[in-house]
C-alpha positions as CSV (number, residue, x, y, z in Angstrom):
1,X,80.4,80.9,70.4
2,X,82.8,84.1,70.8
3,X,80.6,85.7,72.9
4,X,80.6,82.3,75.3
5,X,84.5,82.1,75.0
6,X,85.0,85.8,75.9
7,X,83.0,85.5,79.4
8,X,84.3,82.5,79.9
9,X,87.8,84.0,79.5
10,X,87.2,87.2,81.5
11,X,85.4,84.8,84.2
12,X,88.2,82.9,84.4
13,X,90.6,86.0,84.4
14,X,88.8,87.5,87.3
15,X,89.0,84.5,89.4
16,X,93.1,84.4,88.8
17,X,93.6,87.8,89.6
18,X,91.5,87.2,92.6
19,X,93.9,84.1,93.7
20,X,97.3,86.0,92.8
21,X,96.5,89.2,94.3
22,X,95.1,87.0,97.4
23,X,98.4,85.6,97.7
24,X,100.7,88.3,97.3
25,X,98.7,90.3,99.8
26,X,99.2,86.9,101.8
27,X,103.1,86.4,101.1
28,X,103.4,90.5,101.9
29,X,101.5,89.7,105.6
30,X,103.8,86.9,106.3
31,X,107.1,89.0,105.9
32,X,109.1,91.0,108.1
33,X,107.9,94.3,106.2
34,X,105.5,96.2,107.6
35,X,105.4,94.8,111.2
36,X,105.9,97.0,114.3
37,X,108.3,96.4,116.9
38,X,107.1,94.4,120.1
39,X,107.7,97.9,122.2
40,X,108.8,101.3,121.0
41,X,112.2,102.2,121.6
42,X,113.0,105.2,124.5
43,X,109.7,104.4,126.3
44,X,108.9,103.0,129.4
45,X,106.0,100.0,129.9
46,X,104.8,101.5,133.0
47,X,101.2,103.3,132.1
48,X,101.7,107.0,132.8
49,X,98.1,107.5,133.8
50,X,98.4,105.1,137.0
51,X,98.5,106.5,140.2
């Protein structure tokens, strides 16, 4: 009966780190951290390599 509880446990451990990390890595997508500007600053849009 240990032996079912502990795989039951680490099962069930497993699958709510799974769900936690998911989300954080979720709520770190979401924010403003990590996201590049829409254009980078002291350069032109025109493409050099047109004619």
């Amino acid at each position: 009966m240990g032996m079912l509880a502990f795989y039951a446990g680490l099962f069930i451990g497993i699958l709510l780190g799974f769900l936690l990390s998911s989300l954080f890595a979720f709520f770190l997508a979401g924010s403003q951290v990590g996201k590049l500007p829409a254009q980078a600053e002291g350069f032109s849009p025109v493409d050099p390599l047109e004619g």
